[in-house]
C-alpha positions as CSV (number, residue, x, y, z in Angstrom):
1,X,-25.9,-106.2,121.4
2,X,-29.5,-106.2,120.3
3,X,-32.5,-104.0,121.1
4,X,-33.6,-105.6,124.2
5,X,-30.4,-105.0,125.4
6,X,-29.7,-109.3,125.5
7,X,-26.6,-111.0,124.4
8,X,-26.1,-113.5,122.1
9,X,-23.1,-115.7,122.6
10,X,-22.2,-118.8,121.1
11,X,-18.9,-120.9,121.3
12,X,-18.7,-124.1,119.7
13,X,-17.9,-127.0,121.9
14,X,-18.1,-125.3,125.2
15,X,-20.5,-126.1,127.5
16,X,-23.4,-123.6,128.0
17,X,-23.1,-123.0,131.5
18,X,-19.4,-121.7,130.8
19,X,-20.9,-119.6,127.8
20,X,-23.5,-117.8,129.9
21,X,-21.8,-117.4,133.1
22,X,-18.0,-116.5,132.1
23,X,-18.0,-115.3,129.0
24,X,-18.7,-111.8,128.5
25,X,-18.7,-109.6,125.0
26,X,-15.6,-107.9,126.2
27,X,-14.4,-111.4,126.1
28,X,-15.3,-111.4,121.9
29,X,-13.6,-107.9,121.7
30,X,-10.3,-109.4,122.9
31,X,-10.3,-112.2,121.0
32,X,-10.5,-109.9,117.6
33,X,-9.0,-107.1,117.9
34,X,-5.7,-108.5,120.3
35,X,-5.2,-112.0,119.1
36,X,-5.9,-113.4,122.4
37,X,-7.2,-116.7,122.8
38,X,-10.2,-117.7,125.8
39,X,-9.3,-120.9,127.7
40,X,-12.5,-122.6,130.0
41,X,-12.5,-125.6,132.0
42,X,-15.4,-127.6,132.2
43,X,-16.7,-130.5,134.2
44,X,-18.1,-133.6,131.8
45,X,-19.8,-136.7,131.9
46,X,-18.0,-139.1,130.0
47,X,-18.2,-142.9,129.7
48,X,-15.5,-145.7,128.2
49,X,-16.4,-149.3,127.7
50,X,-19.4,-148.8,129.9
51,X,-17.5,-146.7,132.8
52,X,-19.2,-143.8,133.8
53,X,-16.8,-141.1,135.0
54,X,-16.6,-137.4,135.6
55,X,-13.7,-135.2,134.4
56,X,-12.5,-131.9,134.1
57,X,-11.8,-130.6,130.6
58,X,-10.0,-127.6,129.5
59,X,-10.7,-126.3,125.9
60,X,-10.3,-123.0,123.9
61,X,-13.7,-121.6,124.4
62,X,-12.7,-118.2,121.9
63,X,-9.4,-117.8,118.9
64,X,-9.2,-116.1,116.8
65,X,-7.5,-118.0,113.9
66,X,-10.0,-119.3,111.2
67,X,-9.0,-122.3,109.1
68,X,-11.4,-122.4,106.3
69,X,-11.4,-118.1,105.7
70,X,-8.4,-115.6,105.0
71,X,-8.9,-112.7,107.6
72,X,-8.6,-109.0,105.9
73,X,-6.2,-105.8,107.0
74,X,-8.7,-104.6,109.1
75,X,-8.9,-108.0,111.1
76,X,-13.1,-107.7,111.1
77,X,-13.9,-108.7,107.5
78,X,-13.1,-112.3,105.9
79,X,-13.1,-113.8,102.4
80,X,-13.0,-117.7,101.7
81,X,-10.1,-119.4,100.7
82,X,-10.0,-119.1,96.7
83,X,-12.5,-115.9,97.0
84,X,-12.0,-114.0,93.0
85,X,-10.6,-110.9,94.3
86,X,-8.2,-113.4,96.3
87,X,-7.0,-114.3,93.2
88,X,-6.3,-110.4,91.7
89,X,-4.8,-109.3,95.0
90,X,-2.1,-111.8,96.0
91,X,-0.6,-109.3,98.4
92,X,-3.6,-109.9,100.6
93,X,-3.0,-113.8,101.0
94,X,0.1,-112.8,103.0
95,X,-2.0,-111.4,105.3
96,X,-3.9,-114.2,106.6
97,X,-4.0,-115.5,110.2
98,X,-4.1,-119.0,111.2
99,X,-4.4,-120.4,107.8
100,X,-3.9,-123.6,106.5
């Protein structure tokens, strides 16, 4: 939360409309600190060889699991894959969720 009392929220690859109007910072929270991934559906626009069409999409709008970063003991903090003190502290590896 910021000072004017405003949230930011972003989600890549979900529309904005499903951002702003169903997805709350409780929402976030969830996603951390339980492990608990957001689904939304959305309604598109889409188009195949020259067809215009409208669909309905569902997509993981919130997860937790990060690819590219290993997630620390206290599930807040992250360090890239191949971080130095990765490197020292090989019991902290094992910890990582979602990795590659």
């Amino acid at each position: 939360m910021w000072e004017d009392s405003s949230e930011h929220k972003r989600c890549k690859g979900v529309k904005k409309n499903a951002v702003e109007n169903r997805i709350t910072h409780a929402h976030f929270k969830n996603c951390l600190l339980d492990d608990e991934e957001e689904m939304r559906t959305m309604n598109v626009i889409r188009s195949h060889l020259h067809d215009v069409y409208t669909g309905e999409v569902n997509k993981v709008a919130l997860s937790a699991k990060d690819d590219k970063r290993v997630i620390m003991e206290d599930r807040i903090y992250t360090l890239a894959y191949g971080h130095y003190s990765l490197k020292t502290e090989a019991g902290r590896v094992a910890h990582a969720r979602g990795g590659i």
